[in-house]
C-alpha positions as CSV (number, residue, x, y, z in Angstrom):
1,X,15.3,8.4,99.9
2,X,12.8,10.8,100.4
3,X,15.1,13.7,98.5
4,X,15.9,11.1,95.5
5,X,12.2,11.1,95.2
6,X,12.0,14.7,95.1
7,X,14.8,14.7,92.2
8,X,13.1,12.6,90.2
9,X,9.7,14.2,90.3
10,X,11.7,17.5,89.2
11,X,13.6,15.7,87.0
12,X,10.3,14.3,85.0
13,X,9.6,18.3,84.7
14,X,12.1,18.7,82.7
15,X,9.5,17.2,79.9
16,X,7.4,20.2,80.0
17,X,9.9,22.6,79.8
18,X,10.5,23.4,76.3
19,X,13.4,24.7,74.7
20,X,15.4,25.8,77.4
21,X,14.2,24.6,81.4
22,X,13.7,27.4,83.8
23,X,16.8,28.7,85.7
24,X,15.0,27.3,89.2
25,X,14.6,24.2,88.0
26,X,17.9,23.6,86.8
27,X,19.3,24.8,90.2
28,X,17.2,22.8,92.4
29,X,18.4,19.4,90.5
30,X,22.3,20.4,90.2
31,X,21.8,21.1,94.3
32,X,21.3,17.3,94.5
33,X,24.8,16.1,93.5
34,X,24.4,12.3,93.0
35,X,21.1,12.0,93.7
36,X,20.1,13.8,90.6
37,X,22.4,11.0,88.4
38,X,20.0,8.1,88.2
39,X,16.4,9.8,87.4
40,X,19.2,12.1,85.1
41,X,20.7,9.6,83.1
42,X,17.9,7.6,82.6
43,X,15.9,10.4,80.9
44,X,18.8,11.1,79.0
45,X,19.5,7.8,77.8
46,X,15.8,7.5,76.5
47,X,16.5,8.1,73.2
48,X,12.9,7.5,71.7
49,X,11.9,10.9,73.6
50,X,14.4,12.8,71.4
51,X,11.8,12.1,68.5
52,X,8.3,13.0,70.2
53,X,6.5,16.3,69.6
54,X,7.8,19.4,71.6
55,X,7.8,20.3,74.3
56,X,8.6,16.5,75.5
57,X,11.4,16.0,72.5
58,X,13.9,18.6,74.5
59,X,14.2,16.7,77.8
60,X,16.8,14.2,76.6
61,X,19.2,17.3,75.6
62,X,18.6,19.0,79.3
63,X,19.4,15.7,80.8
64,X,22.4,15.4,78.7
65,X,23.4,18.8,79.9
66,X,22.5,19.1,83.9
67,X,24.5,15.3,83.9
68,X,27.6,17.1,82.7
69,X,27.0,19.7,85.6
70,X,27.3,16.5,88.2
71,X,31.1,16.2,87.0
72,X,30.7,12.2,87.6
73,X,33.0,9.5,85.4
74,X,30.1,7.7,85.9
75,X,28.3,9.6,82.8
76,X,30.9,8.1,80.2
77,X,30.3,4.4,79.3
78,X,26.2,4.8,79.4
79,X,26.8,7.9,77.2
80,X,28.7,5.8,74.6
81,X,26.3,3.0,74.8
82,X,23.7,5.0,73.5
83,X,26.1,5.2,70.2
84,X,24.7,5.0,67.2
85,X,21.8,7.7,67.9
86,X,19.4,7.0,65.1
87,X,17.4,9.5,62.5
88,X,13.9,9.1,62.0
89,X,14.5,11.1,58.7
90,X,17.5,13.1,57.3
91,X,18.7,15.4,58.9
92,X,16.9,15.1,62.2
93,X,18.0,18.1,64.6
94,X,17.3,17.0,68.1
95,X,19.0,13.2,67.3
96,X,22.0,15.2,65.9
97,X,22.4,17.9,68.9
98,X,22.8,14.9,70.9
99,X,25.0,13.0,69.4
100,X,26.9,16.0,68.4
101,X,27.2,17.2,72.3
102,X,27.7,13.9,74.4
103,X,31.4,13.3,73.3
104,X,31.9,17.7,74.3
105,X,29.9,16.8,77.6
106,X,32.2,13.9,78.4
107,X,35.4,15.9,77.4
108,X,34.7,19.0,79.9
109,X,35.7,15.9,82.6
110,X,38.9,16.4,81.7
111,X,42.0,14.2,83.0
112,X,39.6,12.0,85.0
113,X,37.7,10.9,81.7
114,X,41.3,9.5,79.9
115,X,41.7,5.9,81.1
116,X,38.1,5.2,81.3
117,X,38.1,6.5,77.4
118,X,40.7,5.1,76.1
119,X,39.8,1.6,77.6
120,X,35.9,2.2,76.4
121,X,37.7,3.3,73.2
122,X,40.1,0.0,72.9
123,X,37.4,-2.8,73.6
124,X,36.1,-4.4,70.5
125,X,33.1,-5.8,72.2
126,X,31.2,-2.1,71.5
127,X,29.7,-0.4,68.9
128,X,32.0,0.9,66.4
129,X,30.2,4.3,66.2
130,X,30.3,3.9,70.3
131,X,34.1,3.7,70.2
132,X,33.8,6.4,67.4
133,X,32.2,8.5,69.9
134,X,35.0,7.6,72.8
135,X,37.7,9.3,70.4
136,X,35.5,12.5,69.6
137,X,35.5,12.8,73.3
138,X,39.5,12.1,74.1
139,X,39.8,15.1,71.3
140,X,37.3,17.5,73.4
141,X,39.3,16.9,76.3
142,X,42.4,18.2,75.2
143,X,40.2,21.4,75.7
144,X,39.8,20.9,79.5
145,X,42.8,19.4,80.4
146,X,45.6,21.0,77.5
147,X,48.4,19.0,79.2
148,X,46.8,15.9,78.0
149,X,46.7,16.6,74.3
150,X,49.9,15.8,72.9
151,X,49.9,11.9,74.9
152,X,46.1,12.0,73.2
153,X,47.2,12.3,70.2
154,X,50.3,10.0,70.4
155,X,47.7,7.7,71.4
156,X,45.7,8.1,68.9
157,X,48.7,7.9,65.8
158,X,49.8,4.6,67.3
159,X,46.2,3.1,67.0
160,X,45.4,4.6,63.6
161,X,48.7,2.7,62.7
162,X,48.2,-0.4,63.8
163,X,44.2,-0.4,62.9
164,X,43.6,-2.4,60.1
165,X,39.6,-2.1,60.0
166,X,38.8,0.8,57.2
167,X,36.1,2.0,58.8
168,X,37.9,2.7,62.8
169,X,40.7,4.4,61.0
170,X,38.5,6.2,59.5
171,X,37.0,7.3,63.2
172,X,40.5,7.2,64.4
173,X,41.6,10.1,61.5
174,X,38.4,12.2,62.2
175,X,39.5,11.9,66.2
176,X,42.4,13.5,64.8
177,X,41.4,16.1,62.3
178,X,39.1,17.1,65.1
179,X,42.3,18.2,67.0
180,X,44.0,20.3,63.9
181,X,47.2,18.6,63.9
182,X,48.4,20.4,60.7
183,X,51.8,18.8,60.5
184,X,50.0,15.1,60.1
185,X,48.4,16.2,56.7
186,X,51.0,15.0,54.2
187,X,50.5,11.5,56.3
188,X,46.6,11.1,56.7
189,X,46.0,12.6,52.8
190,X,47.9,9.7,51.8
191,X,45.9,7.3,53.3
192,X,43.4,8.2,51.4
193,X,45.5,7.9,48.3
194,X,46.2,4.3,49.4
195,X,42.4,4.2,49.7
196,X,42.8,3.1,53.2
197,X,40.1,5.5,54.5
198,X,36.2,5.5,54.5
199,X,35.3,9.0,52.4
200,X,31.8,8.6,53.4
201,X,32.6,8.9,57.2
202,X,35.2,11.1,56.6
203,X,35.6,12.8,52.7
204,X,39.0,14.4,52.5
205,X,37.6,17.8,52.0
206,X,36.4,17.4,55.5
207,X,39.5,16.1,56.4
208,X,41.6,18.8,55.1
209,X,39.2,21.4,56.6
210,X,39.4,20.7,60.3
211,X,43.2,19.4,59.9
212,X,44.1,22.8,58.5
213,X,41.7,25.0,60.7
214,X,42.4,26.6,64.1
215,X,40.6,24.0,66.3
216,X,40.8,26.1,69.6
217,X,37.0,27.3,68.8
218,X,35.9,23.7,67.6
219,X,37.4,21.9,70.7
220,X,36.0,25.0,72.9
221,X,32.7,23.6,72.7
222,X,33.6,21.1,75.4
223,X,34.4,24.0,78.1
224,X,31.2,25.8,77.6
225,X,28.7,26.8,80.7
226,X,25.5,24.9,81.0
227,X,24.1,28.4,79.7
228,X,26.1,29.0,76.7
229,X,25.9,25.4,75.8
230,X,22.2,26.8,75.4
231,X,23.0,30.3,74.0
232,X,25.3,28.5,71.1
233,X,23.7,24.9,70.3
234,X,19.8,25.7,70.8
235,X,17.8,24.1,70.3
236,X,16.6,27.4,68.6
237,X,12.6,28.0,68.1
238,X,13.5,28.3,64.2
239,X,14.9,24.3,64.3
240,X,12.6,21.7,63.1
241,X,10.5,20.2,66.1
């Protein structure tokens, strides 16, 4: 008890720390294993921090990160849940880096994270943009466990063809775009012609850009080091605060 307590007071630091949290810190609450999930997940689930001033507006990304440090299952269906993250206005960074990173985060679980996706992914209780967010992360994964990606993607054909909502085959064809399977293009560009697919979730230049695009650098994203994560996604002092 008493070193849960401790974690949580260094946890709540992480609201002062800006854009990036000081190395220390960031040690002293991965040390904690577990007992760093809770006081974690609960200040990256509050999503009405992400649209404070600075420095407070960052802690929700450093949660986000030092959770995918713990390595825990346990991350993936309150992650989801948090699906749709809303904009105050257009083009709101902080929202976007988010939303953006929590399907990479989940993916760098690797092997561990497929049945608890794929059934996340398969109930029709959640959020649409939440199951959205479960097939983003089955693509990632193929990145930290590559034996896994041609089942994944199987997986994902033999949804897409039995779907008959527009809008999840739309999320089911961006899952797979995302994963750069070239040889499905004649196939998913004629769904659109059959107008069977959503062009505002998904236009077909889009489409045609990650389908036809190495996707080793794209799906990468998932295997990077908390510090990288950092060095390559910012927040940047340049972004909007």
């Amino acid at each position: 008890m008493v070193l849960e307590l401790g974690i949580a007071d260094k946890v709540k630091q992480l609201r002062r720390e800006g854009l990036r949290p000081h190395e220390k810190l960031v040690a002293q609450i991965t040390r904690a294993g577990a007992a760093a999930f809770q006081p974690l997940l609960e200040l990256a689930t509050d999503m009405d921090v992400l649209h404070e001033d600075a420095p407070e507006c960052y802690a929700p990304i450093h949660a986000l990160r030092l959770l995918g440090e713990l390595n825990m299952v346990e991350i993936i269906e309150p992650l989801l849940e948090e699906f749709p993250v809303e904009l105050d206005y257009e083009d709101e960074r902080l929202p976007q880096v988010w939303a953006e990173e929590a399907p990479q985060i989940i993916g760098h679980l690797g092997a561990a994270a497929i049945e608890p996706l794929w059934a996340f992914a398969d109930d029709t209780d959640r959020a649409e943009s939440a199951r959205s967010a479960a097939f983003r992360a089955l693509s990632y994964l193929t990145a930290a466990a590559p034996e896994s990606r041609e089942a994944i993607i199987a997986g994902l054909r033999e949804r897409l063809a039995a779907e008959q909502d527009k809008t999840m085959r739309s999320f089911l064809l961006t899952a797979l775009a995302n994963l750069g399977v070239a040889a499905l293009y004649s196939e998913l560009m004629g769904m659109y012609r059959a107008g069977q697919i959503d062009t505002e979730i998904i236009p077909a230049g889009a489409m045609r850009q990650l389908l036809l695009t190495d996707s080793t650098k794209r799906l990468a994203c998932a295997l990077h080091p908390l510090w990288e994560r950092y060095d390559q996604h910012g927040p940047f002092p340049s972004e909007d605060e």
